[in-house]
mmCIF file as Biopython writes it, N, C-alpha, C and O atoms, coordinates in Angstrom:
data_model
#
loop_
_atom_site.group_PDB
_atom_site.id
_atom_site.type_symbol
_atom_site.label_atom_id
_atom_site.label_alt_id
_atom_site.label_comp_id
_atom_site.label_asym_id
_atom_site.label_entity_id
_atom_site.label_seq_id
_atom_site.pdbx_PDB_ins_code
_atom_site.Cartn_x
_atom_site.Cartn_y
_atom_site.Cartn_z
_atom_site.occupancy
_atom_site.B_iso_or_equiv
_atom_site.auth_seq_id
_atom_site.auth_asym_id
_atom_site.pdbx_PDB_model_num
ATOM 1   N N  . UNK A ? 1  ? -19.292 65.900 130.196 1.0 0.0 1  A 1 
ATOM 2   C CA . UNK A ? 1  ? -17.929 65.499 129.908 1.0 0.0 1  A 1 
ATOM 3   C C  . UNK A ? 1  ? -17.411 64.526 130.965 1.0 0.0 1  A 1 
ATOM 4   O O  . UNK A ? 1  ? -16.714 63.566 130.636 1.0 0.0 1  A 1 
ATOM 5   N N  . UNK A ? 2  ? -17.740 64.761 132.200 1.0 0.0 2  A 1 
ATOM 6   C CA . UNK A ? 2  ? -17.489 63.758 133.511 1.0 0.0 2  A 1 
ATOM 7   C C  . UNK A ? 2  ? -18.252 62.651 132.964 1.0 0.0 2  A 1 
ATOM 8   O O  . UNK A ? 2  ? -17.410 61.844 132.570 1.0 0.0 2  A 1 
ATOM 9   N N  . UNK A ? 3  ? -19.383 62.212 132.745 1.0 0.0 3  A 1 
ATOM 10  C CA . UNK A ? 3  ? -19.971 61.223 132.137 1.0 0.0 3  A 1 
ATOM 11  C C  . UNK A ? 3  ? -19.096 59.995 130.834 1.0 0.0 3  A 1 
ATOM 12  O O  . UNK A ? 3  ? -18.997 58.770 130.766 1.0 0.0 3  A 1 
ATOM 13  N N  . UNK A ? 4  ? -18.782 60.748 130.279 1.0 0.0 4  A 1 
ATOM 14  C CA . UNK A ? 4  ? -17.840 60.617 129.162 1.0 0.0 4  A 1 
ATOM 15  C C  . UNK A ? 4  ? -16.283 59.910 129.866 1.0 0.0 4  A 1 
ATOM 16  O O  . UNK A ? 4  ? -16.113 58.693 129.801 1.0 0.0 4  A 1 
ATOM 17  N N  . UNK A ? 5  ? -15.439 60.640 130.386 1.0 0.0 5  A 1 
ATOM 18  C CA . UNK A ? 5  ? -14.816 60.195 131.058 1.0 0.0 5  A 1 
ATOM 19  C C  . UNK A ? 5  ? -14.552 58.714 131.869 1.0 0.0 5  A 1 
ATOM 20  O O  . UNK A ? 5  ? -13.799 57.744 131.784 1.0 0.0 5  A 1 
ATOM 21  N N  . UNK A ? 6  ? -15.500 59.122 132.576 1.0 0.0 6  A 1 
ATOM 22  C CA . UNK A ? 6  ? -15.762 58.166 133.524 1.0 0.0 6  A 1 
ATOM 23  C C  . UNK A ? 6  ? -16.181 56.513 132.686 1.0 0.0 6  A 1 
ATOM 24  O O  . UNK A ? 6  ? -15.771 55.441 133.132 1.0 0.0 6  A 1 
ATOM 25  N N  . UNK A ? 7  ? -16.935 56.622 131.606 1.0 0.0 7  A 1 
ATOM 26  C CA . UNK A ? 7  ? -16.995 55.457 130.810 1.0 0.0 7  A 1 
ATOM 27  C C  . UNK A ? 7  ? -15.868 55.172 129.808 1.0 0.0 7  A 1 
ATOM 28  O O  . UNK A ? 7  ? -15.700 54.050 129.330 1.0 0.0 7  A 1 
ATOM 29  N N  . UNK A ? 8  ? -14.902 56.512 129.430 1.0 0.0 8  A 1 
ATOM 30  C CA . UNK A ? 8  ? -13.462 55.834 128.959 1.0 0.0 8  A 1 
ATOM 31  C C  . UNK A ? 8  ? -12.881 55.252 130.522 1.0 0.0 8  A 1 
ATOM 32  O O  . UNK A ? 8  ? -11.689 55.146 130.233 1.0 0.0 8  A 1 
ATOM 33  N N  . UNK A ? 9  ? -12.919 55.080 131.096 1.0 0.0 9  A 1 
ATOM 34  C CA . UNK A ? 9  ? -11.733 54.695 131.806 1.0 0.0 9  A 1 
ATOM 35  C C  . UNK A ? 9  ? -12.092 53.663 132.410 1.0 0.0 9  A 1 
ATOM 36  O O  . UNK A ? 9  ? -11.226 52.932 132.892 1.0 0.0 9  A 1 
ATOM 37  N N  . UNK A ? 10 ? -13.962 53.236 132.578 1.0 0.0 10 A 1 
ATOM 38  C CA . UNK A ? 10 ? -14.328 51.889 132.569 1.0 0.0 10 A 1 
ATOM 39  C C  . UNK A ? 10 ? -13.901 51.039 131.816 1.0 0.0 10 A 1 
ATOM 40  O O  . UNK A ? 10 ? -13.476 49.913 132.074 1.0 0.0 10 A 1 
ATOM 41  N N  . UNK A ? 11 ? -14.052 51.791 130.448 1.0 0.0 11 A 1 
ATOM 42  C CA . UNK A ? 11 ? -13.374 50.567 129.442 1.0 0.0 11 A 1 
ATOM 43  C C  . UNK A ? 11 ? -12.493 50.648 129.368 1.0 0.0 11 A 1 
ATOM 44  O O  . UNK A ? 11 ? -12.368 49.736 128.551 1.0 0.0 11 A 1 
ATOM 45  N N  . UNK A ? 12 ? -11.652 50.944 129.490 1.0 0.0 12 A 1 
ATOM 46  C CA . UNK A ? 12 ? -9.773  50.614 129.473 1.0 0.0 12 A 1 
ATOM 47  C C  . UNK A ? 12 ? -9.855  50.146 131.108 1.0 0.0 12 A 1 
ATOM 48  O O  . UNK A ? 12 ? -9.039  49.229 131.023 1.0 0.0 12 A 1 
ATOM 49  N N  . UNK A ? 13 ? -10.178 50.136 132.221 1.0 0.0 13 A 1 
ATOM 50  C CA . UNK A ? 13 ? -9.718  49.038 133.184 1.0 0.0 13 A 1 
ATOM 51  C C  . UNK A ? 13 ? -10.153 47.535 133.021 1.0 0.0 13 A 1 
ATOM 52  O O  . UNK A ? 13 ? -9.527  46.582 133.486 1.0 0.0 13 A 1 
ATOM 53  N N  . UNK A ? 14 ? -11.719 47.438 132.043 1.0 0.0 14 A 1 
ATOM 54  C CA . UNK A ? 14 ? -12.033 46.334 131.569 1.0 0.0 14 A 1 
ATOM 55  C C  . UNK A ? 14 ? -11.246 45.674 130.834 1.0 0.0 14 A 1 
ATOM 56  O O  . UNK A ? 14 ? -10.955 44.490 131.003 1.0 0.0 14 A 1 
ATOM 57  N N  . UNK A ? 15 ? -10.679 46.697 129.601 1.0 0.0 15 A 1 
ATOM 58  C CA . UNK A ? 15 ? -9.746  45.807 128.535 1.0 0.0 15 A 1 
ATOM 59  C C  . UNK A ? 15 ? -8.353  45.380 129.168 1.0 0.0 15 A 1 
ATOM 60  O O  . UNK A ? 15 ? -7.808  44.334 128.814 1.0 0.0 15 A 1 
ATOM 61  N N  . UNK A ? 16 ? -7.634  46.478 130.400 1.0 0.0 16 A 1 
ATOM 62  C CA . UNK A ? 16 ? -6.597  46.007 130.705 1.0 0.0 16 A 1 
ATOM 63  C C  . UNK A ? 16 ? -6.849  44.635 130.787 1.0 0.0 16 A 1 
ATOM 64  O O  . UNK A ? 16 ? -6.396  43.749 130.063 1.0 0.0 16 A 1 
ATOM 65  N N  . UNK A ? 17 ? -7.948  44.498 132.153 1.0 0.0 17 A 1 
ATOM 66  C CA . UNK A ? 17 ? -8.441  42.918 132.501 1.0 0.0 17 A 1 
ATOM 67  C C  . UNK A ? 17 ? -8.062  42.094 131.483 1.0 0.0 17 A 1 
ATOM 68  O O  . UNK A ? 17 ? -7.242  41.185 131.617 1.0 0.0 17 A 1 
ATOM 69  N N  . UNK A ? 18 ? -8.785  42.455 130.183 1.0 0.0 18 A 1 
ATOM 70  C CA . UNK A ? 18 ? -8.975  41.199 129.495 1.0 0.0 18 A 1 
ATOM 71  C C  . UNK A ? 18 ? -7.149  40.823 128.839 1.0 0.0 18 A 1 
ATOM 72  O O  . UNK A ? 18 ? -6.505  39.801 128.603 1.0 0.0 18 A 1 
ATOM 73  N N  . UNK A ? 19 ? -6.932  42.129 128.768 1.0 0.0 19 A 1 
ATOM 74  C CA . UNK A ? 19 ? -5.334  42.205 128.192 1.0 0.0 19 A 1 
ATOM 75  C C  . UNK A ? 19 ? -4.524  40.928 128.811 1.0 0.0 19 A 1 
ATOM 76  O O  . UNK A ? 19 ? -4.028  39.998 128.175 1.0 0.0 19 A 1 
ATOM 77  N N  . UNK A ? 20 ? -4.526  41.143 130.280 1.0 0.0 20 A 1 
ATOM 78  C CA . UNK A ? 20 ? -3.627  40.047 131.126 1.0 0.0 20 A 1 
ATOM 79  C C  . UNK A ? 20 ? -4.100  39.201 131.953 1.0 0.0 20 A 1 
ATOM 80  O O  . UNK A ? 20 ? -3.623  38.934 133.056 1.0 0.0 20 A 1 
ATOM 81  N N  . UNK A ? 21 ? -5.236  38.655 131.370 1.0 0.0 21 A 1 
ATOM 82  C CA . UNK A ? 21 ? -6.016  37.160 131.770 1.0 0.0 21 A 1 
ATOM 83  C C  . UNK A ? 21 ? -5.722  36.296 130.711 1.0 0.0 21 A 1 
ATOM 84  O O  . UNK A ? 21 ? -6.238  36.564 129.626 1.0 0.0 21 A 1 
ATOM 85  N N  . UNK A ? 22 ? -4.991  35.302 130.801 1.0 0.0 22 A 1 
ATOM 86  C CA . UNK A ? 22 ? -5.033  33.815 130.004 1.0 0.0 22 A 1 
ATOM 87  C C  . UNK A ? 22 ? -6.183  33.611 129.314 1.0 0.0 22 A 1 
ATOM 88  O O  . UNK A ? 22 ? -7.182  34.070 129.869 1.0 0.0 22 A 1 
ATOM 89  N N  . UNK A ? 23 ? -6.357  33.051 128.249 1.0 0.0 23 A 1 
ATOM 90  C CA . UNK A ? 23 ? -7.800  32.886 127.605 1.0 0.0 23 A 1 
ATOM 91  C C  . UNK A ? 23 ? -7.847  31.661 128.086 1.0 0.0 23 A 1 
ATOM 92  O O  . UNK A ? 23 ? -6.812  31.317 128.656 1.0 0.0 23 A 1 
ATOM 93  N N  . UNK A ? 24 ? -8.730  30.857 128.048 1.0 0.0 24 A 1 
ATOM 94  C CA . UNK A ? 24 ? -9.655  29.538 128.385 1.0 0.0 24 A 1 
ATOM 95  C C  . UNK A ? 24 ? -9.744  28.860 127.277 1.0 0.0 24 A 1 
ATOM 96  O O  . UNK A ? 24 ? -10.079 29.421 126.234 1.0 0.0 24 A 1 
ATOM 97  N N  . UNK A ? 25 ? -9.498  27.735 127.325 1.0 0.0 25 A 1 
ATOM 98  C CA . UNK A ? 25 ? -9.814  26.605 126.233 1.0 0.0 25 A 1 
ATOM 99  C C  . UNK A ? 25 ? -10.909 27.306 125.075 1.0 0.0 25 A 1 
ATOM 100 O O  . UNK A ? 25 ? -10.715 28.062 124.123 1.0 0.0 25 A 1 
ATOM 101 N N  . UNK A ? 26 ? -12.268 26.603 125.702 1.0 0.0 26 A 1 
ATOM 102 C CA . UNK A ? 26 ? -13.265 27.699 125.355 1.0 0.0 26 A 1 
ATOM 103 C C  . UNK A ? 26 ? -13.080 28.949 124.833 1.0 0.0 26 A 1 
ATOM 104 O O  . UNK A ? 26 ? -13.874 29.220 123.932 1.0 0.0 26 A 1 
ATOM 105 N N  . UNK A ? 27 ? -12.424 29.651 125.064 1.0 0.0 27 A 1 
ATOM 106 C CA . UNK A ? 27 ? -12.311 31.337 124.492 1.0 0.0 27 A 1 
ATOM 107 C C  . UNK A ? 27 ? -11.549 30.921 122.912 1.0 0.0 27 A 1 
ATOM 108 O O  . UNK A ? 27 ? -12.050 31.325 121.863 1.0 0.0 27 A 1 
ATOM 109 N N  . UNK A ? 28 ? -10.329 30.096 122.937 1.0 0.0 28 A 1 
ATOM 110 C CA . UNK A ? 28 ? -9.583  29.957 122.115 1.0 0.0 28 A 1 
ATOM 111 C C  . UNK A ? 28 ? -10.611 29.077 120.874 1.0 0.0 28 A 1 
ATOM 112 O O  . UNK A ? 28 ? -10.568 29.129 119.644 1.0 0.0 28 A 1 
ATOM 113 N N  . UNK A ? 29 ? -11.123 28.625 121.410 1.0 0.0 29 A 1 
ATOM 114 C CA . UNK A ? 29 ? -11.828 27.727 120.635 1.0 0.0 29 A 1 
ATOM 115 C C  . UNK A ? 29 ? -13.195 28.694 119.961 1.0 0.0 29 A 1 
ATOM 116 O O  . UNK A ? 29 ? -13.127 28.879 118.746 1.0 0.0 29 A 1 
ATOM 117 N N  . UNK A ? 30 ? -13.922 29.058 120.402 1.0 0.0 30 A 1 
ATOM 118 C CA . UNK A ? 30 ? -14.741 30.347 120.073 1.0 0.0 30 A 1 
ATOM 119 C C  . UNK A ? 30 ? -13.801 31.229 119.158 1.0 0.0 30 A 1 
ATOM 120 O O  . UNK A ? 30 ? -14.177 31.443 118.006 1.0 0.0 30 A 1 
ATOM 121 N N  . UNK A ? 31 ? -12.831 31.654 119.514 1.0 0.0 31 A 1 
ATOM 122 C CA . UNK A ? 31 ? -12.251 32.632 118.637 1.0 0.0 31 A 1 
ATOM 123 C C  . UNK A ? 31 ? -11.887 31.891 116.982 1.0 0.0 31 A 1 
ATOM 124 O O  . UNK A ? 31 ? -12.110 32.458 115.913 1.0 0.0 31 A 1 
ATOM 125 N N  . UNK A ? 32 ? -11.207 30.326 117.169 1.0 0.0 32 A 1 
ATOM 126 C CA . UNK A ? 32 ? -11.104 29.926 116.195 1.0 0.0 32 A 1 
ATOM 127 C C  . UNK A ? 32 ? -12.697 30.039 115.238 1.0 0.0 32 A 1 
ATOM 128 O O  . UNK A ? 32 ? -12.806 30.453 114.083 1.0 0.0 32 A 1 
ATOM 129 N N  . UNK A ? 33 ? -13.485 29.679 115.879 1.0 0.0 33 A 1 
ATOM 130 C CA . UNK A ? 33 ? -14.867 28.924 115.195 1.0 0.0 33 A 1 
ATOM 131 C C  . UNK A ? 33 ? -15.122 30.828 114.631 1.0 0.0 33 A 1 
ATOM 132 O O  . UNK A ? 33 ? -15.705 31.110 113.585 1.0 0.0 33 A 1 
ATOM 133 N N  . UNK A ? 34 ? -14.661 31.665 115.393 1.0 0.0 34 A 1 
ATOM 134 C CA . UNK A ? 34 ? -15.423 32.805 114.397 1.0 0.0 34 A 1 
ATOM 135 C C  . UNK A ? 34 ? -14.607 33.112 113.509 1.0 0.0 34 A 1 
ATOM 136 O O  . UNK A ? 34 ? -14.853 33.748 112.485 1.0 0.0 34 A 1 
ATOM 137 N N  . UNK A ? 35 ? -13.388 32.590 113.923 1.0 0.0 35 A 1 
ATOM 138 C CA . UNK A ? 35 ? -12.093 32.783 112.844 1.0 0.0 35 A 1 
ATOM 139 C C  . UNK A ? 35 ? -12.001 32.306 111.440 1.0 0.0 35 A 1 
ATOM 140 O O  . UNK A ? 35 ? -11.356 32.636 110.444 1.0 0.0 35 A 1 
ATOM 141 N N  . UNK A ? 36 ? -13.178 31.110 111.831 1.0 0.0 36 A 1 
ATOM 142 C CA . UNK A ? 36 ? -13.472 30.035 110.670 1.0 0.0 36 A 1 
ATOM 143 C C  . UNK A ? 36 ? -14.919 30.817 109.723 1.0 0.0 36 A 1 
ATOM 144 O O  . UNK A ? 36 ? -15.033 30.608 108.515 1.0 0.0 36 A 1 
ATOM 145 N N  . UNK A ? 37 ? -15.659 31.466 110.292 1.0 0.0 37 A 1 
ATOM 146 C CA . UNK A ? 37 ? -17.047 31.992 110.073 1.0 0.0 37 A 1 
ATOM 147 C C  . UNK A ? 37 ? -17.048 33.257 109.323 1.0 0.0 37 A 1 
ATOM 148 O O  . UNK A ? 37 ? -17.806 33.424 108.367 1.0 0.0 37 A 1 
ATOM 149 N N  . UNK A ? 38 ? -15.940 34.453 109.867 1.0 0.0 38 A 1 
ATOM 150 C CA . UNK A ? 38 ? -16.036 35.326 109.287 1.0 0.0 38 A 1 
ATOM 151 C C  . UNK A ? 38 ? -14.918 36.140 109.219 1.0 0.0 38 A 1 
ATOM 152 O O  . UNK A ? 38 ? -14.892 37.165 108.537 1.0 0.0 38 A 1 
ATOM 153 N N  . UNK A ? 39 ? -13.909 35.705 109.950 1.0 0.0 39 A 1 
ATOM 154 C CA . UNK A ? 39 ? -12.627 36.325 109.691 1.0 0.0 39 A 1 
ATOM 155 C C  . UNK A ? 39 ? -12.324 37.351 110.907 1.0 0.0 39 A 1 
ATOM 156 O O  . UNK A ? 39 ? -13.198 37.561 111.748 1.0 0.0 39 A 1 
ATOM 157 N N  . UNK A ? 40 ? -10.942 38.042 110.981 1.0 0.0 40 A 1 
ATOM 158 C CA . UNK A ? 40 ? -10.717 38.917 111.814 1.0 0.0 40 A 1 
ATOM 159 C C  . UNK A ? 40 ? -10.467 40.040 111.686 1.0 0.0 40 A 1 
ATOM 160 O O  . UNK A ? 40 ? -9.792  40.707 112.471 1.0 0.0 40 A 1 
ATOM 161 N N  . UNK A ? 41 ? -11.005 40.443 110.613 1.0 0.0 41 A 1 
ATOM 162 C CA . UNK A ? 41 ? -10.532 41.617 110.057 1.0 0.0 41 A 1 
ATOM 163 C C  . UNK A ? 41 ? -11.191 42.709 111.124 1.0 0.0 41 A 1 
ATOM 164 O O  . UNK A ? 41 ? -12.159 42.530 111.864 1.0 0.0 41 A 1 
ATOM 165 N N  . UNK A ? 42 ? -10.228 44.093 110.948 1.0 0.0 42 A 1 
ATOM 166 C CA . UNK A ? 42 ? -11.122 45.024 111.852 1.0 0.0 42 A 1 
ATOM 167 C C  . UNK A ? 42 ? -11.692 45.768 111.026 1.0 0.0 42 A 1 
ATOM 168 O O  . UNK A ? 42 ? -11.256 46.581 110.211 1.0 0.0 42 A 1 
ATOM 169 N N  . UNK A ? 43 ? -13.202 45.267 111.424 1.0 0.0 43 A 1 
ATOM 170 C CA . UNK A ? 43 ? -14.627 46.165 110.769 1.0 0.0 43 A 1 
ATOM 171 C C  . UNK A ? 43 ? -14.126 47.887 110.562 1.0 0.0 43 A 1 
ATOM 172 O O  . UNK A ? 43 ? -12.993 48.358 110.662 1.0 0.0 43 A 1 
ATOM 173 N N  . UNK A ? 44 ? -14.964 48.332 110.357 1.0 0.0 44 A 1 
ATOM 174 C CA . UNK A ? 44 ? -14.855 50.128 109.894 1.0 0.0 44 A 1 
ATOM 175 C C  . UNK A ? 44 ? -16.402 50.005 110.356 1.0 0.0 44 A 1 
ATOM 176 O O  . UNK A ? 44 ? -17.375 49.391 109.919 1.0 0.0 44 A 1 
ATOM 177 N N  . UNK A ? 45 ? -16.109 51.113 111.742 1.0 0.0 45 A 1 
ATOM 178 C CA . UNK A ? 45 ? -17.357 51.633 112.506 1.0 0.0 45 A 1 
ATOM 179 C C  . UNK A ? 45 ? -17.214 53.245 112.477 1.0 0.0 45 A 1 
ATOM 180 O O  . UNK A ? 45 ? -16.373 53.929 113.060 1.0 0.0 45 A 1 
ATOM 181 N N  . UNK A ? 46 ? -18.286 53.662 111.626 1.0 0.0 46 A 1 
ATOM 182 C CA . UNK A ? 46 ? -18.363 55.291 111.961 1.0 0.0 46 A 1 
ATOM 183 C C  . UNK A ? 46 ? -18.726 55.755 112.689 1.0 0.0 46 A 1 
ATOM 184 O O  . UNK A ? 46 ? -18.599 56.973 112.558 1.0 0.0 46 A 1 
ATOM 185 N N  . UNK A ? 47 ? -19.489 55.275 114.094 1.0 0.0 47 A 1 
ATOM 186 C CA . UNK A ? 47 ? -19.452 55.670 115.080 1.0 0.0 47 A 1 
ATOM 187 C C  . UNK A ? 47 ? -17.954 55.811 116.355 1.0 0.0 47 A 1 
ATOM 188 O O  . UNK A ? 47 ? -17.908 56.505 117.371 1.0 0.0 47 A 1 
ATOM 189 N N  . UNK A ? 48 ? -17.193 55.138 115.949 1.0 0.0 48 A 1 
ATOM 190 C CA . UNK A ? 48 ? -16.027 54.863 116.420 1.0 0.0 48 A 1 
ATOM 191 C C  . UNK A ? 48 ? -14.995 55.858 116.051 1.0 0.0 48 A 1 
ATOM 192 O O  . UNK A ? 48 ? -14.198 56.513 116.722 1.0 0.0 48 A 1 
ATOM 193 N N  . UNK A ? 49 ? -15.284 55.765 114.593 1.0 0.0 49 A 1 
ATOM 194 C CA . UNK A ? 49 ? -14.829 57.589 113.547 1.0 0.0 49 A 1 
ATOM 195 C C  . UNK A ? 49 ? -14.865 58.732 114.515 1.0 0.0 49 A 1 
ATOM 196 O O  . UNK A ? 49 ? -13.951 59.403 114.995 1.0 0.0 49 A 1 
ATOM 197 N N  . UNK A ? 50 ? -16.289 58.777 114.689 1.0 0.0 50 A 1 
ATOM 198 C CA . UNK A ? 50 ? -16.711 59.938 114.907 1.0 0.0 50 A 1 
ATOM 199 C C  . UNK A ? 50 ? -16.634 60.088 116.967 1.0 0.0 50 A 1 
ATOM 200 O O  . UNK A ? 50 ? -17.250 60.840 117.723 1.0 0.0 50 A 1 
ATOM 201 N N  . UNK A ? 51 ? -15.599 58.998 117.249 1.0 0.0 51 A 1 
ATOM 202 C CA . UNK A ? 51 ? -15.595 59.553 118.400 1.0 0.0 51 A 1 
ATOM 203 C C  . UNK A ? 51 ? -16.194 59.164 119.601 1.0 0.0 51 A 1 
ATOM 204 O O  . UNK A ? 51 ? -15.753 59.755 120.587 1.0 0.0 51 A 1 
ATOM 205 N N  . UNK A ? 52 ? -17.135 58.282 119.817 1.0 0.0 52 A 1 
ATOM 206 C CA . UNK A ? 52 ? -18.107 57.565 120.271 1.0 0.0 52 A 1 
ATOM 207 C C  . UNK A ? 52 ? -17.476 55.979 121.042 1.0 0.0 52 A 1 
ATOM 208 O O  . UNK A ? 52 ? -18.022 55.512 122.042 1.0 0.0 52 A 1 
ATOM 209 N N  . UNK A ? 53 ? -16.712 55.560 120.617 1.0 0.0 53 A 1 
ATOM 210 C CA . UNK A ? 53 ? -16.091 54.517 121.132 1.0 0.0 53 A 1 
ATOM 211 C C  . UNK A ? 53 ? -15.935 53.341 120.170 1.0 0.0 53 A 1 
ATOM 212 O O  . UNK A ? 53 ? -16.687 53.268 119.198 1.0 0.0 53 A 1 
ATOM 213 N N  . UNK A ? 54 ? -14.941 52.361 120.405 1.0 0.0 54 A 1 
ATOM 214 C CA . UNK A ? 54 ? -15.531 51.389 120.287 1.0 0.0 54 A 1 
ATOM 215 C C  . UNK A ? 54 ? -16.882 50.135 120.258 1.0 0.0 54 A 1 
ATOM 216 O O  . UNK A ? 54 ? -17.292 49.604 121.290 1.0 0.0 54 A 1 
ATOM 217 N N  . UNK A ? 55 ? -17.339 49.876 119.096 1.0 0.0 55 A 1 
ATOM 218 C CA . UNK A ? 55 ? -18.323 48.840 119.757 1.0 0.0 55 A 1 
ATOM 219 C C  . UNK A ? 55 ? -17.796 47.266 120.077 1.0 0.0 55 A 1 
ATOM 220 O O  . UNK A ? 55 ? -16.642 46.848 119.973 1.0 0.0 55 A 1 
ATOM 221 N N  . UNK A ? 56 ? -19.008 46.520 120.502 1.0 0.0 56 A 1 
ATOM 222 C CA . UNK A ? 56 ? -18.945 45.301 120.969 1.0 0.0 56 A 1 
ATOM 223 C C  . UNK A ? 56 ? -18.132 44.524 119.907 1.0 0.0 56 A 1 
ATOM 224 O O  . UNK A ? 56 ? -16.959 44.220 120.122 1.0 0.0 56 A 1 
ATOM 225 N N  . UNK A ? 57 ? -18.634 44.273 118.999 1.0 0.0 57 A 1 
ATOM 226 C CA . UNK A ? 57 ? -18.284 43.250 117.908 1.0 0.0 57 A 1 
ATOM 227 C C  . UNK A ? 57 ? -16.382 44.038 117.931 1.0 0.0 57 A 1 
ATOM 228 O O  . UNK A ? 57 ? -15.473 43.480 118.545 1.0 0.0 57 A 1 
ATOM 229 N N  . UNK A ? 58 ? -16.287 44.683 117.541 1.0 0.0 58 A 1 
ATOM 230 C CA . UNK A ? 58 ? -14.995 45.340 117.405 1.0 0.0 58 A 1 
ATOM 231 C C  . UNK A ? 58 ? -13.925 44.921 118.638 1.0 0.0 58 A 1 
ATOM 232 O O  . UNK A ? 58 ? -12.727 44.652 118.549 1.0 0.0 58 A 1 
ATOM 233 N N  . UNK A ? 59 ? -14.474 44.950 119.379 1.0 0.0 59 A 1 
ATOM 234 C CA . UNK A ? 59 ? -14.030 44.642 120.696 1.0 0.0 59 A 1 
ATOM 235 C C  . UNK A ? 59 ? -13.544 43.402 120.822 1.0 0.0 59 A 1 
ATOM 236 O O  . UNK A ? 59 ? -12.416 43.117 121.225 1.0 0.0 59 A 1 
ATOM 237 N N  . UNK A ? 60 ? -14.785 42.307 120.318 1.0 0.0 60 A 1 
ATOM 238 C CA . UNK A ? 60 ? -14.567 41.073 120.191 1.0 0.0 60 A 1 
ATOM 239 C C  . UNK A ? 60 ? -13.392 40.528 119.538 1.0 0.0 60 A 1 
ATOM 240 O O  . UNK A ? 60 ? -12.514 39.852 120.076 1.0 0.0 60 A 1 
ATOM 241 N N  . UNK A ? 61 ? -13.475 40.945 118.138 1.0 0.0 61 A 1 
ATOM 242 C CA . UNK A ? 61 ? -12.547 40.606 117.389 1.0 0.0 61 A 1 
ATOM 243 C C  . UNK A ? 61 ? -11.057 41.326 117.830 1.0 0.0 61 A 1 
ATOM 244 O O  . UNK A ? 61 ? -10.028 40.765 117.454 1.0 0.0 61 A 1 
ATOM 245 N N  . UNK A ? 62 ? -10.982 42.398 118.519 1.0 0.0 62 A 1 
ATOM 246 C CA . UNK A ? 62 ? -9.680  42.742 119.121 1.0 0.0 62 A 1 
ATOM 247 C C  . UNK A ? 62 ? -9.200  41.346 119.855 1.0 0.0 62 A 1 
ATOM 248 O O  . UNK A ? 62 ? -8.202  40.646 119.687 1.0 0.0 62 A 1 
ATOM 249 N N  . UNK A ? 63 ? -10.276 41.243 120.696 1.0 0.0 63 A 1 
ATOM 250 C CA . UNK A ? 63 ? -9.626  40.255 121.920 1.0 0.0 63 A 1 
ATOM 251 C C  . UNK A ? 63 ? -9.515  38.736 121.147 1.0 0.0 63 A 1 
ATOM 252 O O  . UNK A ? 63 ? -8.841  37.907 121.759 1.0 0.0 63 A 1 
ATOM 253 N N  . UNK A ? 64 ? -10.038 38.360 120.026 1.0 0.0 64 A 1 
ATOM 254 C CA . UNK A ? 64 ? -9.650  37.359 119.392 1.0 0.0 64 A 1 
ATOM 255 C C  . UNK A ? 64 ? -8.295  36.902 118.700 1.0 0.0 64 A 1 
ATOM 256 O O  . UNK A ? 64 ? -7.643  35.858 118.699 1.0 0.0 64 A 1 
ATOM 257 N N  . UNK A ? 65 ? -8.136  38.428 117.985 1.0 0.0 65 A 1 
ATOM 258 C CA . UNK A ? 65 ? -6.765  38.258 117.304 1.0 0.0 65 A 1 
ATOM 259 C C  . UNK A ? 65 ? -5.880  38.525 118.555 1.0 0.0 65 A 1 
ATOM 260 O O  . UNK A ? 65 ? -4.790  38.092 118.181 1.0 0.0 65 A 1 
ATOM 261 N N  . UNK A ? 66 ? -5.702  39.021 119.922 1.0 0.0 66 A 1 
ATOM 262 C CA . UNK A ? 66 ? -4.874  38.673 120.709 1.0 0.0 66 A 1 
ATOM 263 C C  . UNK A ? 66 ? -4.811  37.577 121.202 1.0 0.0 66 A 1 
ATOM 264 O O  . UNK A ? 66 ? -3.667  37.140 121.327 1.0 0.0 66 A 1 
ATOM 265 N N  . UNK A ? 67 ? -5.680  36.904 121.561 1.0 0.0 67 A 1 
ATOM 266 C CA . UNK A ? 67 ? -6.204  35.270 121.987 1.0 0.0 67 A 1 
ATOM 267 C C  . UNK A ? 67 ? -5.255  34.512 120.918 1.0 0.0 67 A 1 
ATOM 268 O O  . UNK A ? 67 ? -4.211  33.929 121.209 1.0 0.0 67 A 1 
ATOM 269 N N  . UNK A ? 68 ? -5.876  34.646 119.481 1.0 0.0 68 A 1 
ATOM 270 C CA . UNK A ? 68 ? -5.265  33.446 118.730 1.0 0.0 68 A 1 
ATOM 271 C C  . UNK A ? 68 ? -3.685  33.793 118.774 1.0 0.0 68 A 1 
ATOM 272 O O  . UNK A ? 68 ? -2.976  32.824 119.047 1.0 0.0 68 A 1 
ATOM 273 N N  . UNK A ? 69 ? -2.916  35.214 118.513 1.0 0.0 69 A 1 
ATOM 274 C CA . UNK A ? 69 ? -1.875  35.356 118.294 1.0 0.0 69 A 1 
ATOM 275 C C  . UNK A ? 69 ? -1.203  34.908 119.424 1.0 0.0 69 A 1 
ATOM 276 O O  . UNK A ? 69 ? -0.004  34.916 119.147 1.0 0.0 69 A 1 
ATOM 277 N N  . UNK A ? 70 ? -1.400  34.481 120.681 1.0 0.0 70 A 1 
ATOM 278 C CA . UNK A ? 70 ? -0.553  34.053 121.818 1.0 0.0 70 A 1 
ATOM 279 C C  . UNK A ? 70 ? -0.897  32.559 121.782 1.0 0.0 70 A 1 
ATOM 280 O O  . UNK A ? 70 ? -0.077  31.678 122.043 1.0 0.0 70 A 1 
ATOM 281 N N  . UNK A ? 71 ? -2.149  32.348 121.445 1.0 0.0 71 A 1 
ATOM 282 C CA . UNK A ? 71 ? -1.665  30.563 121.403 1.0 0.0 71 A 1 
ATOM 283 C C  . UNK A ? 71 ? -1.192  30.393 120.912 1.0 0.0 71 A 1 
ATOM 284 O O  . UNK A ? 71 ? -0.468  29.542 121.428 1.0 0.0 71 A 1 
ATOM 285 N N  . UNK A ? 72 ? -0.773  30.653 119.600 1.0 0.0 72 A 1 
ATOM 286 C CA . UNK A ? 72 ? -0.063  29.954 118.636 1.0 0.0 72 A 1 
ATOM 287 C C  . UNK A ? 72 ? 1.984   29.780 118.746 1.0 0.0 72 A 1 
ATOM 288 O O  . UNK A ? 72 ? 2.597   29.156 117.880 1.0 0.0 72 A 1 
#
């Protein structure tokens, strides 16, 4: 359970990070081009269901639709 822990709270000091860092030209631009590719919808992960975390891709697209929604 310490194991467990200890990797929620890695990832939430990571995401704060990403929360209140400016995106980069580049980032904005990446986010558009996947914006253009496949959309932003948030996937349905049953591992995520069931408790396990977030994955990567999911992640991604979080930090995209915050990216695009502040440039604009």
């Amino acid at each position: 359970m310490k194991t467990f822990t200890l990797a929620a709270l890695s990832i939430a000091t990571l995401l704060s990070a990403c929360a209140t860092t400016p995106p980069t030209e580049s980032q904005i631009a990446s986010c558009r081009a996947m914006e253009g590719d496949m959309g932003l919808a948030a996937r349905h992960d049953h591992a995520e269901m069931k408790g396990q975390g977030p994955n990567p891709m999911n992640l991604s697209h979080d930090r995209c639709r915050q990216i695009l929604k502040s440039s604009q």
